[in-house]
N, CA, C and O atoms as a printed pandas DataFrame, in Angstrom:
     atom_number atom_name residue_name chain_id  residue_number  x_coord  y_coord  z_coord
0              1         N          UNK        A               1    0.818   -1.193    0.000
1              2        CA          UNK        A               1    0.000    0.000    0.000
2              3         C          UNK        A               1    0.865    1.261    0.000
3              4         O          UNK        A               1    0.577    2.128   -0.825
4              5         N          UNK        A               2    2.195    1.522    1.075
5              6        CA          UNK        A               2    2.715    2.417    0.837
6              7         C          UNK        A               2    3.413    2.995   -0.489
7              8         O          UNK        A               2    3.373    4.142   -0.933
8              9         N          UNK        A               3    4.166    1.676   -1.065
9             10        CA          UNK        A               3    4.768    2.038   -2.252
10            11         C          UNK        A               3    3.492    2.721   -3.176
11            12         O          UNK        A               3    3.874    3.648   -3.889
12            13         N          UNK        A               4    2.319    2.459   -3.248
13            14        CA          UNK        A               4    1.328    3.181   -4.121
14            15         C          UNK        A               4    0.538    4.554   -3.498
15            16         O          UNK        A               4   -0.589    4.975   -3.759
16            17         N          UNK        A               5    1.736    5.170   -2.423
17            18        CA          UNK        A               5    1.590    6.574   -1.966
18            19         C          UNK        A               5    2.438    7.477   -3.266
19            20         O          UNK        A               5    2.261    8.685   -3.429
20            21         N          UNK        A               6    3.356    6.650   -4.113
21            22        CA          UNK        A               6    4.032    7.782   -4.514
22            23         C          UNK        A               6    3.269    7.811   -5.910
23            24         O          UNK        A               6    3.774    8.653   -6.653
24            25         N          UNK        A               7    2.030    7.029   -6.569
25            26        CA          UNK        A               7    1.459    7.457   -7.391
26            27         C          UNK        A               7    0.581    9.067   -7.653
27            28         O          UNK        A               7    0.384    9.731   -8.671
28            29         N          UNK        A               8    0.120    9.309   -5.885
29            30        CA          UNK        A               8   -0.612   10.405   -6.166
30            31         C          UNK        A               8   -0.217   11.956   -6.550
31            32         O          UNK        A               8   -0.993   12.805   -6.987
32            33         N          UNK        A               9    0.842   12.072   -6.343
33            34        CA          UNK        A               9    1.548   12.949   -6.372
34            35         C          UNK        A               9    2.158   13.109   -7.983
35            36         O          UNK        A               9    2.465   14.280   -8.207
36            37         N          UNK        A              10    2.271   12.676   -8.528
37            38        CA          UNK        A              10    2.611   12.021   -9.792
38            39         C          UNK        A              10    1.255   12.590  -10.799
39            40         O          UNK        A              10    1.167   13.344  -11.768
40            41         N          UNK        A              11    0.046   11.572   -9.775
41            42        CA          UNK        A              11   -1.085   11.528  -11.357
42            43         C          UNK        A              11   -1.396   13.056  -11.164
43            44         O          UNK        A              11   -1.653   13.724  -12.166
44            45         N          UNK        A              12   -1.384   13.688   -9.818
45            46        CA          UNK        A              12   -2.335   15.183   -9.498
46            47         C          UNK        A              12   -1.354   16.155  -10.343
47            48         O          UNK        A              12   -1.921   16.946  -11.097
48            49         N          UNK        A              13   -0.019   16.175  -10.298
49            50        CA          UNK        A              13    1.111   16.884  -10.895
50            51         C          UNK        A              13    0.824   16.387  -12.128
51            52         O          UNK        A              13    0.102   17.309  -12.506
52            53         N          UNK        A              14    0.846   15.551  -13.127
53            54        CA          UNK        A              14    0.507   14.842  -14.266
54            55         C          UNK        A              14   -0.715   15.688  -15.092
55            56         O          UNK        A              14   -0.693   16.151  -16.233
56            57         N          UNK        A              15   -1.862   15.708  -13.998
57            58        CA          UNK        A              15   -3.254   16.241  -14.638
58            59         C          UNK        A              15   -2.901   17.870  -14.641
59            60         O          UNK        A              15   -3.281   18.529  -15.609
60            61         N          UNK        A              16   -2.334   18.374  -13.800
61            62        CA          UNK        A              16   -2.120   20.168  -13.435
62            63         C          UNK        A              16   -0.954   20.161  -14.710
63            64         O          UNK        A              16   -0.615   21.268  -15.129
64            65         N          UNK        A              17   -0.671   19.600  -14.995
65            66        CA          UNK        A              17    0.252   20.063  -16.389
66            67         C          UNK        A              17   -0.477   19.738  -17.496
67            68         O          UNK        A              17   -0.222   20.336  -18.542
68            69         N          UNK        A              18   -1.540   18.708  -17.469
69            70        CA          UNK        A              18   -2.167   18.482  -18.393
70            71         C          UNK        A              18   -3.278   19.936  -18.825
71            72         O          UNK        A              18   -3.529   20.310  -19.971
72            73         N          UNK        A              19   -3.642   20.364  -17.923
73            74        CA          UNK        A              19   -4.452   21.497  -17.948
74            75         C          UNK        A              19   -3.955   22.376  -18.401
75            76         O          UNK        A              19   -4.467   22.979  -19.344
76            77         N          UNK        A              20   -2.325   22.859  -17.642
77            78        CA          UNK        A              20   -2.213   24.187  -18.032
78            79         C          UNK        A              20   -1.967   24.228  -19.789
79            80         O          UNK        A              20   -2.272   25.100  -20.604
80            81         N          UNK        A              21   -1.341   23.003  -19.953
81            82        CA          UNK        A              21   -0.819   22.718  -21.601
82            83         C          UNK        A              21   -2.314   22.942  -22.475
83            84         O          UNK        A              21   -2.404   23.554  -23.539
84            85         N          UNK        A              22   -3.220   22.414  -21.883
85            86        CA          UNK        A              22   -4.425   22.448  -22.606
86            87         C          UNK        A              22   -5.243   24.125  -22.886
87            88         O          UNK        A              22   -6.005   24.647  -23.700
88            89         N          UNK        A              23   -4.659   24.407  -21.900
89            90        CA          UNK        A              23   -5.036   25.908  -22.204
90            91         C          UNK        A              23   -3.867   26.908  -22.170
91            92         O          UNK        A              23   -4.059   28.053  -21.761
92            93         N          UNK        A              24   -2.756   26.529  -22.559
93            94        CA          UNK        A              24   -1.736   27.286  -23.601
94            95         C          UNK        A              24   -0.965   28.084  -22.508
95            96         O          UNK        A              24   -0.104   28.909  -22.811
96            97         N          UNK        A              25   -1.347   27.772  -21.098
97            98        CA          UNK        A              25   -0.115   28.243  -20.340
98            99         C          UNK        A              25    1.021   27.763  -19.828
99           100         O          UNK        A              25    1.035   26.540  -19.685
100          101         N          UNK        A              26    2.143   28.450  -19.453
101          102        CA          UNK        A              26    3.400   27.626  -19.064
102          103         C          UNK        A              26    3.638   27.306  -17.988
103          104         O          UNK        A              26    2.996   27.974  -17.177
104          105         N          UNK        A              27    4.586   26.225  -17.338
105          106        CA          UNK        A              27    5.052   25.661  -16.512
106          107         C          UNK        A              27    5.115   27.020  -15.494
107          108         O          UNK        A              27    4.318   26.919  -14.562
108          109         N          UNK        A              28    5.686   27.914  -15.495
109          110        CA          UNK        A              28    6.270   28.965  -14.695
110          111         C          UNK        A              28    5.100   29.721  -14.453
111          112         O          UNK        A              28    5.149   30.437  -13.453
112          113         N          UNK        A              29    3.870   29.743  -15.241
113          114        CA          UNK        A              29    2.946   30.471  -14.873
114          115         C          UNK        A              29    1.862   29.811  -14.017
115          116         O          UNK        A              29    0.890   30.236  -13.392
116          117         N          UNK        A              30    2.323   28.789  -14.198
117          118        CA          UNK        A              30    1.186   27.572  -13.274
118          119         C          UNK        A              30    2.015   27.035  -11.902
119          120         O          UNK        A              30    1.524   26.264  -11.078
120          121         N          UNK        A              31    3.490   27.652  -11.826
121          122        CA          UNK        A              31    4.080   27.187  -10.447
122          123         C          UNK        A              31    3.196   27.460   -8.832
123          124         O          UNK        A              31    3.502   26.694   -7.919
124          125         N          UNK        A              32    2.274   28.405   -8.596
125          126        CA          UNK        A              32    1.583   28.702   -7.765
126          127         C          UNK        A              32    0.684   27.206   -7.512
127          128         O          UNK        A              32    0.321   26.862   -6.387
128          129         N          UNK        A              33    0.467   26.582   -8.482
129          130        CA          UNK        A              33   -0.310   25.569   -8.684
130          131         C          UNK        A              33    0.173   24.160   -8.307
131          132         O          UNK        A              33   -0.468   23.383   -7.599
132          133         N          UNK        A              34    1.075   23.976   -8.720
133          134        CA          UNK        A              34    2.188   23.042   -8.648
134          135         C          UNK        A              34    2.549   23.437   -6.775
135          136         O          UNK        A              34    1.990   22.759   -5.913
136          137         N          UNK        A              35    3.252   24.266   -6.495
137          138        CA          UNK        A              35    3.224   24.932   -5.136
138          139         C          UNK        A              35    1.783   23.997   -3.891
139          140         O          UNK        A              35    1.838   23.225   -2.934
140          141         N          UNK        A              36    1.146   24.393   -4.349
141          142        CA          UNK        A              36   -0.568   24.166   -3.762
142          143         C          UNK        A              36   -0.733   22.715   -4.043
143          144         O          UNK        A              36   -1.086   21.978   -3.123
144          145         N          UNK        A              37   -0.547   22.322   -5.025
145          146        CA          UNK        A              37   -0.533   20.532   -5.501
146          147         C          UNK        A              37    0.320   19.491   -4.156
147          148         O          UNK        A              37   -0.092   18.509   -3.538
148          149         N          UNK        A              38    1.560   20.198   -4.095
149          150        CA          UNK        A              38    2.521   19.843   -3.491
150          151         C          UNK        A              38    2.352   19.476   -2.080
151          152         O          UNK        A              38    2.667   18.434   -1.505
152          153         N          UNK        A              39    1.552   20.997   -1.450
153          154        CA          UNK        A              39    1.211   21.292   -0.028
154          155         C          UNK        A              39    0.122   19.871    0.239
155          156         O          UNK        A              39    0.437   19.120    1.162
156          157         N          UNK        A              40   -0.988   19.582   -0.485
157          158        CA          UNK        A              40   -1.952   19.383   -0.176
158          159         C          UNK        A              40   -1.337   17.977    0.327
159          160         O          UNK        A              40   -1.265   17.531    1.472
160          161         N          UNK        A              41   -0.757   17.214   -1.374
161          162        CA          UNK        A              41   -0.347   15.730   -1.430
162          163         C          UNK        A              41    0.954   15.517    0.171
163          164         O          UNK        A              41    0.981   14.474    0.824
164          165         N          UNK        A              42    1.577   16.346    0.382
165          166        CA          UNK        A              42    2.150   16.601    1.544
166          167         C          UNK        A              42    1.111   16.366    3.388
167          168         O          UNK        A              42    1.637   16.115    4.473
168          169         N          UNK        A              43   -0.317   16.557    3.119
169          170        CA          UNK        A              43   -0.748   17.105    4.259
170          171         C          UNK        A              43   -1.405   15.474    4.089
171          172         O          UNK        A              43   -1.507   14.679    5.024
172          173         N          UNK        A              44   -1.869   15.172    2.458
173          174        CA          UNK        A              44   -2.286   14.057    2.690
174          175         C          UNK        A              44   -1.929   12.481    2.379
175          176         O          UNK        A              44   -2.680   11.513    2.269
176          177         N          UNK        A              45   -0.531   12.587    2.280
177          178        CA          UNK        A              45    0.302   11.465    2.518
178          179         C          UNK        A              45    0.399   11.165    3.849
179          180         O          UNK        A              45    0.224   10.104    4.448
180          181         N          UNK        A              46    0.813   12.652    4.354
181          182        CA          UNK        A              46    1.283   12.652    6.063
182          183         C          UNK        A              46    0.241   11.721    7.230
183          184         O          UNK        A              46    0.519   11.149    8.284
184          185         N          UNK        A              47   -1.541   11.958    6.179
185          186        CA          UNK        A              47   -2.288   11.710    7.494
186          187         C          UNK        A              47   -2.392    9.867    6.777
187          188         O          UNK        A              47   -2.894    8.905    7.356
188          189         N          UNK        A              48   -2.006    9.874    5.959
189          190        CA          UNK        A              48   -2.236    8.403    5.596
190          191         C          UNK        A              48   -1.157    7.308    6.445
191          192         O          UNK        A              48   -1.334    6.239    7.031
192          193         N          UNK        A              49    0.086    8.210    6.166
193          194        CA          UNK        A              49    1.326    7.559    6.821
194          195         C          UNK        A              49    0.920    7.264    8.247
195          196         O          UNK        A              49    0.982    6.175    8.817
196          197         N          UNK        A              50    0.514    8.366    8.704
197          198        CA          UNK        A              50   -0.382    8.640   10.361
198          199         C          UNK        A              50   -0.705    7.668   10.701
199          200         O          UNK        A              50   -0.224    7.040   11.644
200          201         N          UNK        A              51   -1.543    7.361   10.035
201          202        CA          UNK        A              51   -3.154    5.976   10.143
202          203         C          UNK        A              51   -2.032    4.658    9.781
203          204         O          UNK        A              51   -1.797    3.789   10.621
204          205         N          UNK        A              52   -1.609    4.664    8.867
205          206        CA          UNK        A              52   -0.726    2.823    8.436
206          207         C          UNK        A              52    0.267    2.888   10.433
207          208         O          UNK        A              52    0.169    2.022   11.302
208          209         N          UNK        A              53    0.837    3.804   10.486
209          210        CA          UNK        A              53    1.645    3.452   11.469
210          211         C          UNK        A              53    0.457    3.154   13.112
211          212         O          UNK        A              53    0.485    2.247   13.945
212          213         N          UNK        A              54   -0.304    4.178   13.006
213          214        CA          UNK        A              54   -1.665    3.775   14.565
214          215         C          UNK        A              54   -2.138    2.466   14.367
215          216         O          UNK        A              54   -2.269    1.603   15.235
216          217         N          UNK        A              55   -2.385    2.378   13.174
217          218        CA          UNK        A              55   -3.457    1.341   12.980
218          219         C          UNK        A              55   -2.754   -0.322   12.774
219          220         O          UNK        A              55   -3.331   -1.359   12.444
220          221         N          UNK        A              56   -1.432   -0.105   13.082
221          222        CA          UNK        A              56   -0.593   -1.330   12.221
222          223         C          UNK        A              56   -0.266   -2.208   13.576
223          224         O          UNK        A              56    0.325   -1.750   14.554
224          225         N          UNK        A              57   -0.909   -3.960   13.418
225          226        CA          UNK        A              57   -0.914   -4.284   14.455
226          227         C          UNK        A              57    0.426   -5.299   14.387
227          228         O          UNK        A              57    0.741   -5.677   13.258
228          229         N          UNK        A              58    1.050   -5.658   15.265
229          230        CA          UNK        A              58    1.876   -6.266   15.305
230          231         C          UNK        A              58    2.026   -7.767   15.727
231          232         O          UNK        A              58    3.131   -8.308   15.699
């Protein structure tokens, strides 16, 4: 399960470039975005990691 934490970050960064390309803007103008992409997949890896380690019985 963990190794398929590093897909999300990937497909959400993947689709936010897919967009900006689709509507003719650049990498540098969409960094605010990318920025915010980053934060989120950050807040919600963290609470996933959270939960595998509470919840992991031994």
């Amino acid at each position: 399960m963990i190794r398929l934490f590093a897909l999300l970050p990937l497909i959400t960064f993947g689709l936010w470039w897919l967009y900006l390309y689709h509507n003719g803007w650049t990498i540098k103008q969409g960094m605010k975005g990318f920025k915010i992409i980053f934060i989120i997949n950050v807040v919600v890896l963290g609470f996933f990691t959270l939960m595998y380690f509470v919840t992991k019985v031994e």
